[in-house]
N, C-alpha and C positions, 0 to 999 in steps of 0.2 A: 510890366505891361503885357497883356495879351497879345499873341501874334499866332496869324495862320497861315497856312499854303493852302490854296483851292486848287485844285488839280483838274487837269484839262488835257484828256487823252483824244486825237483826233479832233473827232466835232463834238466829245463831247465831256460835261463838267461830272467829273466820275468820285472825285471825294475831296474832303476839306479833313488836314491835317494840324492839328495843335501845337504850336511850338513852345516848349516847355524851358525858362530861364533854366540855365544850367548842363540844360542833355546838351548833347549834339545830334544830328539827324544827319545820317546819309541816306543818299538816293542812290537807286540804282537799278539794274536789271534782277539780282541775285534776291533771293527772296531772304536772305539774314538784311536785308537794309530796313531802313524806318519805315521809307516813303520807298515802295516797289512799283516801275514803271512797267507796264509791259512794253516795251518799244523793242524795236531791235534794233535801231541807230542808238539807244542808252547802251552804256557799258556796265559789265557786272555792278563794280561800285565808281557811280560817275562822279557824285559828289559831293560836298557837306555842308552842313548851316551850322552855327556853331557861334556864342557871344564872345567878340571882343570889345570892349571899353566901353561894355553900354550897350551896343548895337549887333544886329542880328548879320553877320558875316558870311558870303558864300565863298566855298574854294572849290576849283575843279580839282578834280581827284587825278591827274592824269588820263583824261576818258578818251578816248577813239575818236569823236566826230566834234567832243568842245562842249562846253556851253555859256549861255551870251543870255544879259541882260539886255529885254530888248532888242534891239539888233545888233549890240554889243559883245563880241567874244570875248569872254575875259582872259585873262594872263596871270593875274595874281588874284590874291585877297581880294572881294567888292563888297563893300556896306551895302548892305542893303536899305532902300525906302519903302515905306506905304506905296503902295500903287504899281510894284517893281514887277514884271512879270519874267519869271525863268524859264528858259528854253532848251530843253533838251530834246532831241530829235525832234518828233512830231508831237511835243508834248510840251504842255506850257504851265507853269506853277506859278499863281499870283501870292506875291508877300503883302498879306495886311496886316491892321491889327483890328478895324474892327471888321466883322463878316458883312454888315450891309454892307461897305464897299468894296466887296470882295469882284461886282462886276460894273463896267466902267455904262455910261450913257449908253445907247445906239447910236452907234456910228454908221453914214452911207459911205463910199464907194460912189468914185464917177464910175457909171457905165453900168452901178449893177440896178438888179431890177424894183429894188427898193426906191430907187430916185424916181419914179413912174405912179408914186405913191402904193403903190403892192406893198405889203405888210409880210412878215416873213419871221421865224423863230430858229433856233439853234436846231431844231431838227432837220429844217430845210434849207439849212445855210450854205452849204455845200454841194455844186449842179457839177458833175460830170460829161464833159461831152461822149460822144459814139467811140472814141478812140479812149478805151479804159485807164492807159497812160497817158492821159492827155492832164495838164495842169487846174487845179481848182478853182473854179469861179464863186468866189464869195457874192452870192445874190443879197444877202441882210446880216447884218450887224446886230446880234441882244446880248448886249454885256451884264444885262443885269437885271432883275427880276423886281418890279416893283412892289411884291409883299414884301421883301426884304431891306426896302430902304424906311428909312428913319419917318415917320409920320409927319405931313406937313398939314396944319389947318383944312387947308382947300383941298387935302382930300378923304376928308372924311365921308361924304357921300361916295367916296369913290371905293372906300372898303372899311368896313362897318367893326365893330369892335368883338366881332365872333371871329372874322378873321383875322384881325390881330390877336388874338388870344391863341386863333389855331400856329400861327407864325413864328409866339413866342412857345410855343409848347412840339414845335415842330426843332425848335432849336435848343431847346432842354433837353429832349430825348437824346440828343445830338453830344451834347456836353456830357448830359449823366452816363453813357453809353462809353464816355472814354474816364470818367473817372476811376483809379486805380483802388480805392477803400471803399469804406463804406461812409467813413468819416468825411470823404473827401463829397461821395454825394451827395449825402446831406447838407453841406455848406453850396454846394452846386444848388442844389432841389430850391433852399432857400431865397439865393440870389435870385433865382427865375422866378417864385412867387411874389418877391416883392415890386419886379419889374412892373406890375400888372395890376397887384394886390392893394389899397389903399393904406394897408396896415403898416404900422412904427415898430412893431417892437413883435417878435416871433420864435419859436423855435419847432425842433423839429425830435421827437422824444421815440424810441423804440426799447422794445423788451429782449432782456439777453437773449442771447443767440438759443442756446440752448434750454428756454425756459419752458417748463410744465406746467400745468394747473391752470385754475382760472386768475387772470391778472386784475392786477390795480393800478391804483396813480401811482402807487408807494414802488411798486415795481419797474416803472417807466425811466429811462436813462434818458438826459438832454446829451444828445449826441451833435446837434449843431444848434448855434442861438445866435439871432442880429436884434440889435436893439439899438435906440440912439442914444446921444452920450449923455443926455441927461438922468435918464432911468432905465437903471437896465433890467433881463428879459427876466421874468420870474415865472416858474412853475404855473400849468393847469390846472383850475381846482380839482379835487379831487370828484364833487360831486360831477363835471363837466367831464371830466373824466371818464370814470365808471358810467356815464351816457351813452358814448361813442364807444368805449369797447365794449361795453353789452348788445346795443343792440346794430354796430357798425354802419350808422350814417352819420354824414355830416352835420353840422347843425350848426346856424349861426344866432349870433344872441347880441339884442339891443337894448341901451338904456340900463344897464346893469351894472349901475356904480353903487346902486343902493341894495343889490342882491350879493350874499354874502355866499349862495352855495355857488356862483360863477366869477364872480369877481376874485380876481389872483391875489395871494395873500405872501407876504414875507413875515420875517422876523419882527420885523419894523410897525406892521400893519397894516391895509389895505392896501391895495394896486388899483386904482379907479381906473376903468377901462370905457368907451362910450359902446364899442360894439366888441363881438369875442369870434372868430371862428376856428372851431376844431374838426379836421376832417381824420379818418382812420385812414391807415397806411396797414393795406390788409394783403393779404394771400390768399386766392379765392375767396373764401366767406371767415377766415379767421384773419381778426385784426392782431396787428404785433407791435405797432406803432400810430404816434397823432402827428399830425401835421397842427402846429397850437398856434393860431396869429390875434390877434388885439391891435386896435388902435387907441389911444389918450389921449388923441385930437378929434374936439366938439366939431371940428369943421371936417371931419375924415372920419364919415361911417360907414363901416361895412355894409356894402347891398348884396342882395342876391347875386350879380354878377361875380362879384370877387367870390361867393361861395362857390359857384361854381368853377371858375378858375382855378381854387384851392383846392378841389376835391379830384379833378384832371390833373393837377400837378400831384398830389398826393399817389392818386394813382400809378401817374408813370414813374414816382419815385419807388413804391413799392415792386418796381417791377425789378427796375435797379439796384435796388439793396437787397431784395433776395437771390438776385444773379450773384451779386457780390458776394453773401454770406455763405450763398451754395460753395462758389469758387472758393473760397477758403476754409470751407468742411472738407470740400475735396483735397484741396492740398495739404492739412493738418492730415487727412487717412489715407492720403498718398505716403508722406514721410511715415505715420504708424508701420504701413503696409513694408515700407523698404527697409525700418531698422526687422522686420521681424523678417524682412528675406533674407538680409544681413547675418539675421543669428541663425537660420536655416540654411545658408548659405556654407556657416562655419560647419553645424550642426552635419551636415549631410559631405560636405568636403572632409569633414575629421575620416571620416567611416567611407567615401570611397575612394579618397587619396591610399587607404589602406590598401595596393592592388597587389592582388596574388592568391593562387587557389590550392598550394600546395600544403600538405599538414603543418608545417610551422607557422604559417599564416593563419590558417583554423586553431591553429593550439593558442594563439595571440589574441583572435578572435576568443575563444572562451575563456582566455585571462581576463581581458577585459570583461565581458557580460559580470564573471563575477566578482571582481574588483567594483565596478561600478557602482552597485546600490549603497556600500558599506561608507565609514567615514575615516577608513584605515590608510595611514600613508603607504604609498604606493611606491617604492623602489623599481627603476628601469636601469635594468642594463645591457649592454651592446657596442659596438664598436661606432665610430664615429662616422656617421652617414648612412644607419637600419633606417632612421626614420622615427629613434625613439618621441622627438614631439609631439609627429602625429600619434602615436598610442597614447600619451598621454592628452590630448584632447580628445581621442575617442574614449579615454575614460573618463573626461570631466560632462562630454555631452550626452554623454551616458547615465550621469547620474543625475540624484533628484535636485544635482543644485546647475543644472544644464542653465538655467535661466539669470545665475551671477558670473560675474565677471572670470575670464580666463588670462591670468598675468602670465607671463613665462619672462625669467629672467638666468642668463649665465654667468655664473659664478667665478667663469676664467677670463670674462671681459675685462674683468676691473678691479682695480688697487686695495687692499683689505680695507683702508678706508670706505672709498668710495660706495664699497659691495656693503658697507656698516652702512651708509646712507641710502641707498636704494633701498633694501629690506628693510629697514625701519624709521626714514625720514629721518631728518633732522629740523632742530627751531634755528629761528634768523639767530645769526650771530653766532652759532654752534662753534665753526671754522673759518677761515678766509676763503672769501667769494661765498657765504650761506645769505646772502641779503635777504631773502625772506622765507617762511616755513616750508618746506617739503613734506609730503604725504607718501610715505613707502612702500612701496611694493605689497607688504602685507595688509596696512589697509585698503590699497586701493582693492586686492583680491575679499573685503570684506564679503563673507555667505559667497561665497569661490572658493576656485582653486588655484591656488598657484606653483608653478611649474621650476623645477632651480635645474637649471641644466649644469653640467661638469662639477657635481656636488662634492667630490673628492679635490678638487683645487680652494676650495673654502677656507679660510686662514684657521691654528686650533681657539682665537680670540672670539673670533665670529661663530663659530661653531658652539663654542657654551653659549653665546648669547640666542642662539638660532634652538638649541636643544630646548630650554626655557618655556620658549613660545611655541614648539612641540608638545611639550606637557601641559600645555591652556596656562601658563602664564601669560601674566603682564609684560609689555616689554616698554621702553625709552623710547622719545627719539633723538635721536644724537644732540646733546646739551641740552636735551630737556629733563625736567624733574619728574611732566604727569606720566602715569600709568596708563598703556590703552592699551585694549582686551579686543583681542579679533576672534571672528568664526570662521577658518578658512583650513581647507585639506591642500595638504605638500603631498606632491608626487616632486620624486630627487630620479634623477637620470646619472648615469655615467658609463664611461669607458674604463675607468680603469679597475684596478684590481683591491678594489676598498681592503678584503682580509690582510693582504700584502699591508695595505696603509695601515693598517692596525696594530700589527705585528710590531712594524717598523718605528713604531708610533707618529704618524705623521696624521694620524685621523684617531678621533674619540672613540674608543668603543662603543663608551654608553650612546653616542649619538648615531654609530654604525649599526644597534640593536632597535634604534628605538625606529629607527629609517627603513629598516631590511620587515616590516610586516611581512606585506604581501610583495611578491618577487614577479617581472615578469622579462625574462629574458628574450633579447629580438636578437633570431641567426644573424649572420653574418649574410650576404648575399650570396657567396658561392655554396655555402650551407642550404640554399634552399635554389638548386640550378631550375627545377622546373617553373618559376615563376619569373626570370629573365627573360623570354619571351612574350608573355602577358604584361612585364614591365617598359620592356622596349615599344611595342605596340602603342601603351597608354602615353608613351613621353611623346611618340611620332604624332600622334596626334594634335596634341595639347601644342606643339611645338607648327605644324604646318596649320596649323587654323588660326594662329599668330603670326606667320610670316607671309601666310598666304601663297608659299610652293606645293608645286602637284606633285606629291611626292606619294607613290603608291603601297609603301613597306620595303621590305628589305630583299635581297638577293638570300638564297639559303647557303652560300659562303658566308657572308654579312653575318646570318644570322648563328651560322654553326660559331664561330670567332668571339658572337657576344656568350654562347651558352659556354662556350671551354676555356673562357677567360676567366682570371682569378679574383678579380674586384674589388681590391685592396682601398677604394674608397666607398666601397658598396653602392649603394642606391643612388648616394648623388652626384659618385662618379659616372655612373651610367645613366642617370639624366642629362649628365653634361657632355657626355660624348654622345648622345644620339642629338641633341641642341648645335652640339657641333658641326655633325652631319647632316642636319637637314639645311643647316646654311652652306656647308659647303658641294654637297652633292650635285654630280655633274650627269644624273639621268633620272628617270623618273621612281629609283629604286633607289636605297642607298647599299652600295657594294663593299666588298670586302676591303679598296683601299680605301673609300671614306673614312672610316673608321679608324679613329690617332687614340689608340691604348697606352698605357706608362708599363717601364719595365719595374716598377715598385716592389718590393715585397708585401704579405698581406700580415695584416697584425696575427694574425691565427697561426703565419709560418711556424715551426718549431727547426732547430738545427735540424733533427734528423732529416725532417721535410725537405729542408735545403741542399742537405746531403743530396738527398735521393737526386734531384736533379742537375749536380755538378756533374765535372767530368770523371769523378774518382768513385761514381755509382758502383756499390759493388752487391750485386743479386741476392738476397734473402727472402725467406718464405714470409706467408703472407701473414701467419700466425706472429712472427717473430714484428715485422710491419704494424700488425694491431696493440703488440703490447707496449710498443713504441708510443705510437699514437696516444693511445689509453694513458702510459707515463706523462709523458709531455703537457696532455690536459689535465689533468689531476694536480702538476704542478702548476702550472698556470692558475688555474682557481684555488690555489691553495686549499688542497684534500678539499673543496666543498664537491660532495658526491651528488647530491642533486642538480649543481650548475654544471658537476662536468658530465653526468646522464644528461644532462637539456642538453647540452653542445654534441654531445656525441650522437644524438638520438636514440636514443636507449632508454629502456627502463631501469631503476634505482636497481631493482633487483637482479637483472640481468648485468651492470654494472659491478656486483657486489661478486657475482657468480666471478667476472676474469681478474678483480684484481684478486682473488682467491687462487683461481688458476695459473694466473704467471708471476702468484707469489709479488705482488706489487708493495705491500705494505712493509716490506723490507728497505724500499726505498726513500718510505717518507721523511725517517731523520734524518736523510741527506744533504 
């Protein structure tokens, strides 16, 4: 059953709210409520309507000053009745269900000046005396507006059937103005035409939303249709049709049971109808819909009146179904507009998450650029916390397949099973707990890329099955039999020291050749000290516009501490010690003791390194220091002279010159 609140702020009737079976509606001061009071005796949220067992139930919310049925404060839960009026401060909410009685008789008052016979309305109901706090004198009583009540015989003279037409079309506008579809109008528009309309049987037909061209019947969608239960609503002719959307007027048509271009046709056979009216449901001068009614009662023929009815209702529905179908173009190019901020979001975060301006960062920078366009697997490697993901999305958004999917998966998460099920799905039933198909990692990266972080923890099981589908093979998915074929580029990251796993045989060869394409190695943080400053800056940021402290940068103790520290977790340890700091910082700088370092060693240490600063340091030249250095790295990458020229900073050739010179090569089959 329909039910409303009419709303009554002061002296005056300011809106009529819809109570919908099933929502609940709170009222209140706060403007997130249904029903927003502007009172200031209401509290933010005063209180609710809400169905229990049938019936429309109020509860106070706990509110500041109460509120009372009537003159009743309530306490608990109250049913609400027809007729109930709610009072929150100065403000009063009548519960009906239908809207004519939404206001009661006129009532007088002894004493006011209505008993005098004086006449008086809602605007002048309320007299003031000279003392502007002085209490209100109700002069007249109008509960209710006589176009709004139900028509009675004797008073027909007394308001004529142009104003009942204006009254119900005053209260359509009203209804269709809160319908949330379009769908939902249309069965609105209907209800309100039939109130009026003489017609049985009706519907209400528009053209898709997004349609071109000149239209037909053929094109027309019944979007809502009332009919009665003996015969139900069938289709406009077509010739009645193509009338109104050519030349967009109404037109109404009598006597047409033996006319076959107007009389409605089914499967079955004709639709004898005694009169027909079709009005267009237009947009400016372009129709997009009909309003289609028919009567098949000899005693119920449409006149000119109900045309025009129909063609005002038609109207004001057209006004509402284009509001409606705008609003949901807009919001279909709203969600377009967010997933593509989404992927520019990623697209722009890949490349300037990348911060720092010092050459190892520009030599990163044109790995990338030319990495990018090719469809060659991509090998990252670095110590744990350069940041090697983000390079590898700034090379997936990079390239020409920026616009598919970016998966990244680690390879040191999970159990050689499990990592067998991720990459390549598995069917129901594969294993215990597979209840139903899993899609892997490589297809979801379908025309992508996907990303395998700690590629050297890879089991050697998974590894030939992973080599495989490197070479454009097929691959399984776990206890499946089909064959599925992906288009997807691997970039493989790591820390560790793949040659070493080679050697050792703890890693494929053929898979550490087929991986090692294009190489792109990311320093270490303290490898690259002049971008610790440009990185600590970007974290303070990022970190007080989240927490919302006035934190103004750093002290240059603070800052001297972050550049001559050794960074043994690199980048993300120095995101998490300046996150640190900004939550703990006790001024508007963050200082030298904010800052909680670890006494770690760095993976790069080497003995000698460590030597140097024990207590049993014993002075050597500085040539004698580099040839150290030089050894140590060479071993660590296992003789690879182009990764230990990238670490060292050096070129190949310049490399080749000292291990020439301090005779190094004497050391390798050590």
């Amino acid at each position: 059953m329909l039910a409303y609140l009419v709303i009554r702020e002061g002296t005056k009737w300011t809106d009529v709210f819809r109570l919908v079976p099933g929502q609940s509606v709170t009222i209140g001061r706060a403007p997130t409520n249904q029903v927003v009071l502007k009172d200031e005796r209401c509290s933010r949220h005063h209180a609710e309507l809400f169905i229990c067992d049938g019936q429309w139930t109020l509860r106070d919310l706990d509110s500041r000053n109460g509120t009372a049925v009537g003159e009743l404060y309530i306490r608990q839960d109250y049913a609400l009745a027809p007729g109930d009026v709610i009072r929150i401060g100065n403000s009063q909410l009548a519960f009906v269900h239908d809207l004519t009685t939404a206001f009661p008789d006129s009532r007088r008052e002894p004493g006011a000046s209505g008993d005098n016979g004086s006449s008086g309305s809602v605007g002048d109901s309320n007299v003031l005396t000279e003392n502007e706090h002085a209490p209100t004198k109700i002069t007249h009583r109008q509960g209710q507006t006589r176009f709004l009540r139900p028509r009675r015989d004797e008073e027909e003279t007394e308001i004529t059937r142009a104003g009942r037409a204006a009254v119900l079309l005053c209260r359509l506008a009203f209804d269709l103005a809160q319908a949330p579809d379009v769908e939902t109008a249309a069965a609105v528009a209907l209800d309100g035409v039939f109130e009026r309309v003489r017609a049985d049987t009706g519907g209400l037909l528009l053209l898709p939303r997004h349609f071109e061209g000149e239209p037909s019947a053929d094109d027309l969608q019944v979007i809502a249709s009332r009919a009665n239960a003996e015969v139900p609503y069938h289709r406009v002719s077509r010739f009645l049709a193509a009338t109104v959307l050519r030349e967009g007027e109404a037109v109404l048509a009598r006597n047409v049971m033996g006319d076959s271009k107007i009389s409605t046709r089914d499967s079955q056979g004709e639709i004898h109808a005694t009169s027909v009216i079709c009005a267009p449901i237009r947009r400016e001068k372009k129709v997009f819909g009909l309003l289609h009614l028919y009567s098949t009662d000899p005693a119920s023929v449409l006149d000119p009146d109900d045309l025009e009815f129909a063609l005002a209702v038609a109207d004001t529905a057209a006004v509402a179904v284009d509001n409606l179908s705008r609003r949901e173009e807009l919001s279909e190019n709203l969600q377009i507009v967010r997933d593509e901020n989404l992927i520019l979001r990623e697209q722009l975060g890949a490349e300037s998450e990348i911060v720092g301006s010092s050459a190892a960062i520009r030599g990163i920078a044109e790995d990338i650029r030319r990495a990018a366009p090719s469809k060659a697997t991509v090998l990252i490697r670095g110590e744990s916390g350069v940041g090697k993901e983000l390079v590898a999305r700034a090379v997936h958004f990079s390239s020409p397949r920026r616009n598919g999917p970016f998966v990244c998966l680690n390879c040191a998460a999970l159990s050689e099973t499990l990592l067998e099920s991720e990459l390549f799905g598995h069917e129901k039933g594969a294993f215990t707990g597979a209840t139903e198909r899993k899609i892997g990692k490589f297809e979801t990266a379908h025309k992508g890329t996907i990303m395998l972080d700690e590629i050297g923890e890879m089991s050697p099981a998974t590894q030939a099955k992973f080599l495989r589908v490197l070479e454009g093979h097929p691959f399984e998915r776990v206890g499946g039999s089909e064959p599925v074929t992906v288009d997807v580029r691997v970039i493989a990251a790591t820390n560790r020291d793949l040659e070493r796993d080679v050697a050792e045989g703890r890693f494929r060869r053929d898979l550490y050749f087929r991986l090692n394409v294009f190489e792109i190695v990311v320093p270490a943080l303290r490898k690259r000290p002049d971008d610790i400053p440009e990185l600590a800056n970007f974290f303070l940021q990022k970190f007080v516009g989240e927490t919302g402290r006035r934190i103004r940068g750093f002290t240059p103790r603070a800052m001297d501490r972050l550049v001559n520290y050794r960074w043994p977790g690199n980048v993300r340890e120095l995101r998490n010690v300046v996150e640190r700091a900004v939550l703990l910082a006790r001024h508007d700088r963050i200082d030298y003791d904010d800052l909680m370092l670890s006494k770690l060693p760095t993976a790069g240490e080497t003995t000698e390194m460590a030597l140097a600063t024990g207590d049993e340091y014993t002075p050597f030249s500085l040539s004698e220091w580099e040839r150290l250095h030089i050894l140590a790295t060479l071993k660590k990458t296992g003789w690879n002279k182009s990764q230990a020229a990238n670490i060292l900073g050096i070129e190949r050739s310049t490399l080749d010159r000292k291990i020439r010179r301090y005779e190094l090569d004497k050391h390798r089959q050590r």
